[in-house]
C-alpha positions in Angstrom: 2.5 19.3 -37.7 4.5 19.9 -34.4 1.4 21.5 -32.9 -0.8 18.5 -33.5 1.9 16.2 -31.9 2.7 18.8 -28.8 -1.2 18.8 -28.6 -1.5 14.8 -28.6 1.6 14.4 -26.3 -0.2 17.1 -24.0 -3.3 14.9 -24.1 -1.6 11.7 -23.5 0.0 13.3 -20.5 -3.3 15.0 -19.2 -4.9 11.4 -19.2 -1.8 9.4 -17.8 -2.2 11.9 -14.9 -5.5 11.3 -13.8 -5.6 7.6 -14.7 -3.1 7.4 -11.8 -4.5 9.3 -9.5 -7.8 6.9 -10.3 -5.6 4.2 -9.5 -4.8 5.7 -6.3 -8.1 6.5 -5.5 -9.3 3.1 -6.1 -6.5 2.0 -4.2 -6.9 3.8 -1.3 -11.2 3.1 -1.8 -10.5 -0.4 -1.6 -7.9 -0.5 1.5 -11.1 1.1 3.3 -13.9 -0.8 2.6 -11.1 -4.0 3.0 -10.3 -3.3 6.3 -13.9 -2.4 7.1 -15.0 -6.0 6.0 -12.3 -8.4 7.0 -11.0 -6.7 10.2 -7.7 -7.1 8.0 -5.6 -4.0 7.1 -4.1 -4.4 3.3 -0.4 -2.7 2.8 0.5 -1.0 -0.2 4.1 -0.7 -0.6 5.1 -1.2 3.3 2.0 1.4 4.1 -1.4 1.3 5.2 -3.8 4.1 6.0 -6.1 3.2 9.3 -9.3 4.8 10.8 -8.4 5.5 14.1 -12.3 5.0 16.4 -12.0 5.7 19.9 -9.6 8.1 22.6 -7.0 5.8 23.9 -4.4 7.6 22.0 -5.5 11.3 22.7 -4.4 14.0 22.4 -1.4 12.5 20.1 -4.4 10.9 17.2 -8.0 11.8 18.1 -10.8 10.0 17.7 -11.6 9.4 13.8 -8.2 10.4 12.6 -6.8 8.2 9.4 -3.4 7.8 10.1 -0.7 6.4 8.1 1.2 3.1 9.3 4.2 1.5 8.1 5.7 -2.0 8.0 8.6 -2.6 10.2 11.0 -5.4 11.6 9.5 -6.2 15.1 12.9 -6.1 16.3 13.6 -2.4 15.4 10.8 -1.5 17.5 11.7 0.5 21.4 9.8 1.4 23.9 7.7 4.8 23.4 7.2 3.8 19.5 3.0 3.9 18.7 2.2 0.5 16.9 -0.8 -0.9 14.9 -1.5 -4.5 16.1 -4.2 -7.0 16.1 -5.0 -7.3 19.8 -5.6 -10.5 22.1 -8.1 -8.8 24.0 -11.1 -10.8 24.0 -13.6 -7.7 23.7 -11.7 -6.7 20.7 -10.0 -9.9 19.9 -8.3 -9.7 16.4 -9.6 -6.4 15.7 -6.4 -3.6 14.9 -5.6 -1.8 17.9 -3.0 1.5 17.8 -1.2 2.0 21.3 2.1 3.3 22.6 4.9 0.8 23.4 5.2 1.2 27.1 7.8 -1.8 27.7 9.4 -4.5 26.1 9.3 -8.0 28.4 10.4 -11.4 27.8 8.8 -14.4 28.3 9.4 -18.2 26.9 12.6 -17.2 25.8 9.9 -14.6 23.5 10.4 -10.7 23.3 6.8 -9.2 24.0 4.9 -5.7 23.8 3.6 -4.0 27.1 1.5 -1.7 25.2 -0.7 1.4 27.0 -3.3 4.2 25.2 -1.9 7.4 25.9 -5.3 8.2 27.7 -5.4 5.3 29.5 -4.7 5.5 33.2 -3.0 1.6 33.1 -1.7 -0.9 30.6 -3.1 -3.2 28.5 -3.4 -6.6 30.2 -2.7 -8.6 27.3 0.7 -8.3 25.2 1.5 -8.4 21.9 3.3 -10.9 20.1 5.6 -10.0 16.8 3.6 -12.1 14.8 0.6 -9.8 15.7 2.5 -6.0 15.0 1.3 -4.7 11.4 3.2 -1.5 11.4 4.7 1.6 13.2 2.5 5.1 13.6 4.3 7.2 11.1 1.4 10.3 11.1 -1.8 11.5 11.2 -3.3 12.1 7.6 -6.3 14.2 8.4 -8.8 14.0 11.6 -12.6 13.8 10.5 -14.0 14.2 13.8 -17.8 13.3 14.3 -17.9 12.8 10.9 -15.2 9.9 11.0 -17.8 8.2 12.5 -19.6 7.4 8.8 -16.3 5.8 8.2 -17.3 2.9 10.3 -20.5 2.4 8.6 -20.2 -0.1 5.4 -23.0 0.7 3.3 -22.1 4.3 3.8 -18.2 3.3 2.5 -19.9 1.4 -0.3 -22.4 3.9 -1.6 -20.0 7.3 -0.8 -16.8 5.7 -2.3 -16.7 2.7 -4.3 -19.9 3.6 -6.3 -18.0 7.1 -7.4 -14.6 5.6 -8.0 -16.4 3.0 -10.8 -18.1 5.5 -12.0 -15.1 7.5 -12.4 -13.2 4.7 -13.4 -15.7 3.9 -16.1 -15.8 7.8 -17.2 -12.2 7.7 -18.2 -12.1 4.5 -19.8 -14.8 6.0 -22.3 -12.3 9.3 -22.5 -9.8 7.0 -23.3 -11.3 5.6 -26.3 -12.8 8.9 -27.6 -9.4 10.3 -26.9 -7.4 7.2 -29.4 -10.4 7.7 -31.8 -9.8 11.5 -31.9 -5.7 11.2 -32.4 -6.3 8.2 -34.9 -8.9 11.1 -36.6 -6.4 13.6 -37.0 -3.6 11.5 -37.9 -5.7 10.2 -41.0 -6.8 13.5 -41.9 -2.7 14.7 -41.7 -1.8 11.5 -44.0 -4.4 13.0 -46.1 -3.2 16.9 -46.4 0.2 14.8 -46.6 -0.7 12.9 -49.7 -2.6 16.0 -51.5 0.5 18.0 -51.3 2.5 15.2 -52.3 0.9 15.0 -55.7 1.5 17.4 -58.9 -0.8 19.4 -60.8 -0.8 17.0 -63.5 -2.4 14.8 -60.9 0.5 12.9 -60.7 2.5 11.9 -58.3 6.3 11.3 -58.3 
């Protein structure tokens, strides 16, 4: 009896493990093809994970590196900090941009961002307002190089990731059901063994 429960706590466990890391996956699947979409980047606990797509901030985060932001109070930021911000620029207007704090100015009475690419010879011409900062460059995750650039291609996103993770999703919903239909299995044929031994020879029980 203590091995059939240490077997079905083991099973539980096995399965609570990768449902979470499912999650996760999902998670982190759908932050992608989000940001892809809607220009927008999603936080997940004060964190988001960004595709990085050209060389302004070489040789610090090369070109296709996912790198991992985090929320901050504006105010907190200083000059030198990397930010993730949707920029003015009208060639990229709205669209996240990562770059170096390279001075802090005011204007109006309104504390703006001077912000510069490390491999850019000048800085940018247009500032950045609080209201615009999504997060501080906390570190690179992992650098894809030429093959980061599939990352920018939505049906690829769609097809490589999302179809997989509902798949997978699906998979483990199914083992999750043969799983409570195996346990409930045993724990009739226990009751069972339980309720033979429990009788006497006589065929009667007390």
């Amino acid at each position: 009896m203590k091995m059939f429960i240490n077997r079905k706590k083991g099973k539980w466990i096995i399965t609570l493990i990768f449902s979470i890391l499912l999650v996760f996956l999902i998670l982190l699947v759908g932050s992608m093809i989000y940001s892809q979409i809607t220009n927008n980047i999603p936080s997940f606990f004060g964190y988001s994970i960004i595709n990085i797509i050209s060389r302004s901030m070489e040789p610090e985060i090369p070109k296709n590196t996912f790198i991992l932001i985090k929320k901050i109070n504006p105010d907190q930021l200083q000059a030198g900090d990397v930010i993730t911000f949707y920029s003015s620029d009208p060639t990229i207007k709205g669209l996240p941009n990562t770059h170096r704090i390279y001075e802090i100015v005011i204007e109006n009475e309104q504390k703006l961002f001077v912000t510069k690419g490390d491999a850019n010879a000048i800085p940018d011409l247009y500032k950045v307002g609080f209201d615009d900062v999504i997060g501080v460059y906390e570190k690179n995750i992992v650098s894809l190089g030429r093959l980061g650039v599939v990352f920018q291609n939505k049906a690829f996103i769609f097809v490589l990731l999302v179809v997989p993770a509902a798949v997978l999703f699906v998979l483990e919903i199914i083992n999750l059901t043969k799983t409570a239909k195996g346990i409930k299995k045993e724990e009739e044929i226990t009751d069972s063994v339980k309720e033979e031994n429990d009788i006497e020879p006589t065929g009667k029980s007390e």
